[in-house]
C-alpha positions as CSV (number, residue, x, y, z in Angstrom):
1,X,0.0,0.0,0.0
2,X,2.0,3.0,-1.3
3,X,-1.0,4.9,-1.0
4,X,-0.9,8.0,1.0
5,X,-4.6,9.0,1.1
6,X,-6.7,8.9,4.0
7,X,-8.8,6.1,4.9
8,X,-12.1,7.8,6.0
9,X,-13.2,11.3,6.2
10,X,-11.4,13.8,8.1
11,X,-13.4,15.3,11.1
12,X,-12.6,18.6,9.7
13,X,-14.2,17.6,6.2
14,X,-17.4,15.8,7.2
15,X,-20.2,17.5,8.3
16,X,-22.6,15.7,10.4
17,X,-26.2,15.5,9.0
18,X,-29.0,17.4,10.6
19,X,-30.6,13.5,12.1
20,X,-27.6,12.7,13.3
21,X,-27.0,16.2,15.5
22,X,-30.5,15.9,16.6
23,X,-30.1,12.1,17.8
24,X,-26.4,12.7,19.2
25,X,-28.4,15.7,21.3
26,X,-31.8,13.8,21.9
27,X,-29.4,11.1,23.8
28,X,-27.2,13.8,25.8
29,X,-30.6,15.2,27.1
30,X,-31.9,12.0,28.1
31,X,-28.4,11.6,30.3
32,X,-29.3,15.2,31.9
33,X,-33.0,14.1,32.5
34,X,-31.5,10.9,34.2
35,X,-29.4,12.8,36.5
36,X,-32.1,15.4,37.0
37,X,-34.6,12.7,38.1
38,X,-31.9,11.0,41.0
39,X,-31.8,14.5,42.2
40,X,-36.1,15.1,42.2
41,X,-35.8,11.5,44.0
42,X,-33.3,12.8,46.4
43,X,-35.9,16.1,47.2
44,X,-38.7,13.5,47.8
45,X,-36.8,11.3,49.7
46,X,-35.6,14.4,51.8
47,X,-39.8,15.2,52.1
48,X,-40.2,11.7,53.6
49,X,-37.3,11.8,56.3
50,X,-38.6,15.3,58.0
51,X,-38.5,18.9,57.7
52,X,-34.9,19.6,58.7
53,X,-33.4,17.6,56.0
54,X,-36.2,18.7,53.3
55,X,-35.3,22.8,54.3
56,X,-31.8,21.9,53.5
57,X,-32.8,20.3,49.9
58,X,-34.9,23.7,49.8
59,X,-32.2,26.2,50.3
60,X,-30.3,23.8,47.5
61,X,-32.9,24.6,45.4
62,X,-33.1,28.4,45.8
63,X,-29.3,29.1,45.6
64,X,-29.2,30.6,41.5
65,X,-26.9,27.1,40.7
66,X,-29.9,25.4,42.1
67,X,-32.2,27.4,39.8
68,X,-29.7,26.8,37.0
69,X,-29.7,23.3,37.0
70,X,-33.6,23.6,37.3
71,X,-33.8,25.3,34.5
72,X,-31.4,22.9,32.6
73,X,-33.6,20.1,33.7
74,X,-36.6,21.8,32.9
75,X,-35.4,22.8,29.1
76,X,-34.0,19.3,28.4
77,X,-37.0,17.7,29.2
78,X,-39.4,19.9,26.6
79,X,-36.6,19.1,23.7
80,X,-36.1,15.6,24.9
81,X,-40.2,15.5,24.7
82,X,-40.2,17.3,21.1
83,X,-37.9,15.7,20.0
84,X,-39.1,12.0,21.0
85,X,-42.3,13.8,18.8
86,X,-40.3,14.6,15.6
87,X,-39.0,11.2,16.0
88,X,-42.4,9.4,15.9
89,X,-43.4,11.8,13.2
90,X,-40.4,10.4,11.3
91,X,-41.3,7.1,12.0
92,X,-44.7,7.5,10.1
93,X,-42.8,9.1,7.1
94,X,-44.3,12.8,8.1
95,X,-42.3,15.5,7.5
96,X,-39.4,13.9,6.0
């Protein structure tokens, strides 16, 4: 093999089609909305062992990284939803 040629695209070449940006980002969302749902556990479970612990969770919550992250959460779970909508759309050859 004298040849000098690459063997596949170069990262800096290929451009990623739109389906495969939205699945790469529909997947990173669901790993956000599994995270985010150990942490609503965690606030329920802190509901069910008494009001000490659950103020705690609470001032958690109302520090602005606490809102952050609630926000996060709150904004990956409407494009994770959408998203699984487009998908289903997709599926029945809508919109394609």
């Amino acid at each position: 093999m004298n040849n000098k040629r690459p063997l596949s695209p170069h990262l800096q070449i290929y451009r990623l089609p739109f389906p495969a940006i939205l699945s790469i980002t529909h997947r990173f969302t669901g790993i956000v909305l599994f995270s985010g749902s150990l942490l609503l556990s965690l606030w329920i479970f802190a509901l069910a062992i008494g009001e000490k612990t659950f103020n705690i969770i609470k001032l958690c919550i109302h520090h602005p990284i606490g809102q952050i992250i609630l926000i996060g959460y709150s904004l990956a779970l409407f494009y994770h939803a959408l998203n699984g909508v487009r998908h289903l759309s997709w599926d029945l050859s809508i919109g394609m």
